[in-house]
Structure formats: C-alpha cells, structure tokens
MARZA-471930 format. One record per residue (C-alpha): residue in three letters; residue number from 0; x, y, z. Coordinates in nm, 2 decimals. Each point is the difference from the previous one (the first is absolute). Layout:
<tise->Ala kolro->NUM u->X v->Y w->Z>
...
END
This chain:
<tise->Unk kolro->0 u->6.44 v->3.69 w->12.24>
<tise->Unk kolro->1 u->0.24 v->-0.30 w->-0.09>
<tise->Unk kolro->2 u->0.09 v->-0.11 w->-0.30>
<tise->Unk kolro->3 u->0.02 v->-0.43 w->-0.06>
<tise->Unk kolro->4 u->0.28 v->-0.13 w->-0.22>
<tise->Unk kolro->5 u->-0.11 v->-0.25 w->-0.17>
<tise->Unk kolro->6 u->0.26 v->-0.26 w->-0.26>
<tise->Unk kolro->7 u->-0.10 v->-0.02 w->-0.33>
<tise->Unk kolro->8 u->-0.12 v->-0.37 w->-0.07>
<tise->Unk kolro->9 u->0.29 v->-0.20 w->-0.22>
<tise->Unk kolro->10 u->-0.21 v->0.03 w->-0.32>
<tise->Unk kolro->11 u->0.02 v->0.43 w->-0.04>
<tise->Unk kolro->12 u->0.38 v->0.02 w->0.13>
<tise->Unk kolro->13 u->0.10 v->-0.30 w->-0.34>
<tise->Unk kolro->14 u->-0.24 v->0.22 w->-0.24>
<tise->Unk kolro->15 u->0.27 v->0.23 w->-0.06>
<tise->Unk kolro->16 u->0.27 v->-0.27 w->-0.10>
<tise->Unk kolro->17 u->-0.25 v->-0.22 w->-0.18>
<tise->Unk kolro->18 u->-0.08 v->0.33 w->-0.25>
<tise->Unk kolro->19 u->0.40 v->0.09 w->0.00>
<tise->Unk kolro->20 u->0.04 v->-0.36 w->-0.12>
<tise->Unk kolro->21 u->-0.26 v->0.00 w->-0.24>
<tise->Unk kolro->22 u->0.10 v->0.32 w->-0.18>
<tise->Unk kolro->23 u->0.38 v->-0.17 w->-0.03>
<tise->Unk kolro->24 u->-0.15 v->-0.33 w->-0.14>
<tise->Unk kolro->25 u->-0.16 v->0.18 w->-0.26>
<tise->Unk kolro->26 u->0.29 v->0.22 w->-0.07>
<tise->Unk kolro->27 u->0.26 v->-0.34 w->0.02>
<tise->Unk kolro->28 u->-0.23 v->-0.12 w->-0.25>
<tise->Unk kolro->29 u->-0.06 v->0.29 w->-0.24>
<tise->Unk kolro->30 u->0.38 v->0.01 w->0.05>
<tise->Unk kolro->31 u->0.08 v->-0.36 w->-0.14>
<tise->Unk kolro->32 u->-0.23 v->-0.01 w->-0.27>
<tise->Unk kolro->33 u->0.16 v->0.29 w->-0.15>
<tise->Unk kolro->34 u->0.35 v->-0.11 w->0.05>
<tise->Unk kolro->35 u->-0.11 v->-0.36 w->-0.14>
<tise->Unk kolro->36 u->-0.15 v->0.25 w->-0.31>
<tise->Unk kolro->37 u->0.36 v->0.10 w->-0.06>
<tise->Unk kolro->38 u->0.18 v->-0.30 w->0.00>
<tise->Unk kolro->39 u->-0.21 v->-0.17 w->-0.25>
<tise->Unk kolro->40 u->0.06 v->0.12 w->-0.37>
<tise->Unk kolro->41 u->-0.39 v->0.07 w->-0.04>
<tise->Unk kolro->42 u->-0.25 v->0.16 w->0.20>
<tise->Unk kolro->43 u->-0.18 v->-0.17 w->0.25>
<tise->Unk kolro->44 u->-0.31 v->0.26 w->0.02>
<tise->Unk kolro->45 u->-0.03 v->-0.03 w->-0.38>
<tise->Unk kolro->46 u->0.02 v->-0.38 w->0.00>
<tise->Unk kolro->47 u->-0.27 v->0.00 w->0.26>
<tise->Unk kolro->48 u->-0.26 v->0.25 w->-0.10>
<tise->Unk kolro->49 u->0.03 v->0.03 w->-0.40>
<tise->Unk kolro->50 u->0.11 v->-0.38 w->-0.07>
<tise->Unk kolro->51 u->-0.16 v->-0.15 w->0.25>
<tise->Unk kolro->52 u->0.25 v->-0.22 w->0.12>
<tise->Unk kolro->53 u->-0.13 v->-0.23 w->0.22>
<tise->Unk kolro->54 u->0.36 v->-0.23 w->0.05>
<tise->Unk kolro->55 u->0.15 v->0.32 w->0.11>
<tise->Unk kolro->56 u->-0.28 v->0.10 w->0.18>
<tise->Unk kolro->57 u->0.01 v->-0.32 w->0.23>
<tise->Unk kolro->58 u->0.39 v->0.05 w->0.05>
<tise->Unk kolro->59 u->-0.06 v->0.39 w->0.11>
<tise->Unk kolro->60 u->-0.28 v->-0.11 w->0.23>
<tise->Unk kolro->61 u->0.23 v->-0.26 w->0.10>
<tise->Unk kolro->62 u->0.23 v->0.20 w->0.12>
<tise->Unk kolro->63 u->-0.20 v->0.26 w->0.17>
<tise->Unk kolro->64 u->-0.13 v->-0.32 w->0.23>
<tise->Unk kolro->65 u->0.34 v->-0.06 w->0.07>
<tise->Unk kolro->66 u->0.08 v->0.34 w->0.08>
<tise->Unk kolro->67 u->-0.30 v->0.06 w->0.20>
<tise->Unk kolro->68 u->0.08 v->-0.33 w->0.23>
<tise->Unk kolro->69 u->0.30 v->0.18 w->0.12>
<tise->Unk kolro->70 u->-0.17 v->0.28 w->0.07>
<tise->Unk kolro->71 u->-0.20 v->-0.13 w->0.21>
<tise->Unk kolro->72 u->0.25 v->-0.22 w->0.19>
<tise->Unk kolro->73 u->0.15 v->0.34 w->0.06>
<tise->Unk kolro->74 u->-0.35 v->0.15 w->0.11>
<tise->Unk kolro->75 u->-0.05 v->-0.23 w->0.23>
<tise->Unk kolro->76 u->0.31 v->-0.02 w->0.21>
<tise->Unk kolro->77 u->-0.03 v->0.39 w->-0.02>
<tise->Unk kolro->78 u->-0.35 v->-0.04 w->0.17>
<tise->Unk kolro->79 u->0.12 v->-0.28 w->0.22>
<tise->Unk kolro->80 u->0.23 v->0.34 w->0.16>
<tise->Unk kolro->81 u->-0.25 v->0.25 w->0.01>
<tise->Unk kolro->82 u->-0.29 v->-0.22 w->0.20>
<tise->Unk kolro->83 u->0.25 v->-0.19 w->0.22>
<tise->Unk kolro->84 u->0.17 v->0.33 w->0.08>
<tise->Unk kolro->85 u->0.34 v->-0.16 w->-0.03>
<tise->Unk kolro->86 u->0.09 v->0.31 w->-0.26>
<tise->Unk kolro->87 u->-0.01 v->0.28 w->0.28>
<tise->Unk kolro->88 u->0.20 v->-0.24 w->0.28>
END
C-alpha cells in the first residue's frame, strides 16, 4: 500500500492568511472608529444613528475606504508570499 503526496494547489495554502487578514481589517477598523469616537467632543454612533447625520456619515465612510485600501495593499503583498512561496525560503 503506498501513500501519494500530493501539494495543496496555491488557492487552500493563502485561505488561511486571507481569513487572518480579514479578521485584523475588521478589528483595525472597529479599532479607529472608536478611537476617532474619542477624540471628537461628541459621539460619533449617536450622530449617526439618532441624528442622522449624513455629513458625518460620508466623512466616517470616508475613512473606512481609506483604511480598507491599506488593508488591502497589505493583503496582497501578504498573498503575493504565501502562493509564490518566497515566505518559507
């Protein structure tokens, strides 16, 4: 009885990262919002839900672009590693 090795194809080995990153893009962003909610002198989840801000809502959603486009610079380079295999080397 013999038992074949096979590799993994490039898509399952950058799963792992791609969830990793996804979970700290979230986080980075829960993160800012709430340290953008104590800088400013009012509350930012107030202003959005119970006034209905819609300037501030633009500026938040703004910035979560913005954060989100360095995310996924960083997401890619990271999958860039895993699939090239340059990471383990």
């Amino acid at each position: 009885m013999s038992v074949k090795i096979t590799r993994m194809a490039p898509q399952t080995t950058a799963t792992a990262p791609l969830l990793l990153y996804a979970v700290i893009g979230v986080a980075v962003l829960w993160l800012s919002f709430t340290v953008i909610d104590k800088i400013t002198p009012y509350k930012l989840w107030d202003e959005l839900c119970e006034k209905k801000n819609v300037a501030l809502a633009i500026v938040v959603g703004a910035m979560f672009i913005a954060i989100g486009q360095i995310a996924e610079l960083k997401e890619i380079r990271a999958t860039a590693k895993w699939t090239s295999g340059s990471m383990f080397d």
